[in-house]
C-alpha positions as CSV (number, residue, x, y, z in Angstrom):
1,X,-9.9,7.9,-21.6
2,X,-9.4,9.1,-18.2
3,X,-6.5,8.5,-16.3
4,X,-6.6,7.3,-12.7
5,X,-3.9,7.6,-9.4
6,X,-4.4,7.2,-6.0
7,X,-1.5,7.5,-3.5
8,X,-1.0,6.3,-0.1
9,X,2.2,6.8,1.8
10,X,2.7,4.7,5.0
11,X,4.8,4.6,7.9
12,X,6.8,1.6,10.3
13,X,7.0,2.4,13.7
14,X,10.0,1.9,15.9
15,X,8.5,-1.3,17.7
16,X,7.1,-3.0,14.7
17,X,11.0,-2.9,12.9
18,X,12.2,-4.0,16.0
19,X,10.0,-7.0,15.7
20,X,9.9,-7.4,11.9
21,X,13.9,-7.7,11.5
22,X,14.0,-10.6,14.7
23,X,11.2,-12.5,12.9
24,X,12.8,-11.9,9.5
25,X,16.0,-13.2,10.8
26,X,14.4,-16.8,11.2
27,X,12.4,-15.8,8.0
28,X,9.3,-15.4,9.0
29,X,6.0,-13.7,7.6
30,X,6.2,-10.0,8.5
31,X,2.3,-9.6,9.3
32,X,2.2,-6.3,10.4
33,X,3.4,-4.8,7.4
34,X,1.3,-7.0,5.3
35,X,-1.5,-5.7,7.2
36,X,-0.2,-1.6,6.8
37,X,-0.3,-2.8,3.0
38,X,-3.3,-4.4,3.1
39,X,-5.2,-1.8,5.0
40,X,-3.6,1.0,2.7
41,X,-5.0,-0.7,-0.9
42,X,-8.5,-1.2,1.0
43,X,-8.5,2.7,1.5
44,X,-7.7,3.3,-1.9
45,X,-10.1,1.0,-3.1
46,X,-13.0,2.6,-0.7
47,X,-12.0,6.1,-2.1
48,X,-13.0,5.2,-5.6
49,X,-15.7,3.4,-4.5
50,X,-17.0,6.6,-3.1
51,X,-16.1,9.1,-5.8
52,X,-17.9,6.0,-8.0
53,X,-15.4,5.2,-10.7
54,X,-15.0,1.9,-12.0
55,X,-11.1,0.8,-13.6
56,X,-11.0,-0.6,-16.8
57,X,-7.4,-2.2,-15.9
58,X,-4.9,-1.2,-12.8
59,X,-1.7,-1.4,-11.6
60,X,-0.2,-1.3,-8.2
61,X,3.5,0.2,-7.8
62,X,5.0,0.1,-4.1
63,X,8.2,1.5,-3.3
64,X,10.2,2.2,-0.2
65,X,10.9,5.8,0.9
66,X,13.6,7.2,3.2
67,X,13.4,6.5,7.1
68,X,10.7,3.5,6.4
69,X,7.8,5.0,4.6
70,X,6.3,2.9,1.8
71,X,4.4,4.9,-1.5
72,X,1.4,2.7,-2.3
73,X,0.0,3.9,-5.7
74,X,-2.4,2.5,-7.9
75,X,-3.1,3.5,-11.5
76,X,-5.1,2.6,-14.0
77,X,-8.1,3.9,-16.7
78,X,-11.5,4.7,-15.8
79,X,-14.3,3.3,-18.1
């Protein structure tokens, strides 16, 4: 068994929470930080593709960090 973690750690900028708490205010999607998560799993994903491993299961765990950073992490077993 070999044990699998990738990380990515993301950032909001100043303009995009300006935006994000007006639209969430008359609850509407937040795009842009669907798209920061979005694009942040497709990295992770295109790192294992290179480094050729293939997961026998996964997980995804996303938290929020101080000042607006997000932790992305997948986990998982290699087969």
């Amino acid at each position: 068994m070999r044990e699998i973690t990738k990380v990515r750690v993301v950032t909001r900028g100043f303009v995009i929470d300006i935006l994000a708490k007006v639209k969430n205010a008359f609850g509407m999607r937040l795009n842009k930080y669907e798209d920061m998560i979005s694009k942040a799993k497709e990295e992770i994903w295109e790192e294992l593709k290179k480094e050729k491993v293939t997961l026998k299961w996964f997980r995804y765990e996303m938290s929020q960090l101080t000042n607006g950073a997000m932790v992305i992490m997948l986990y998982g077993e290699a087969k």
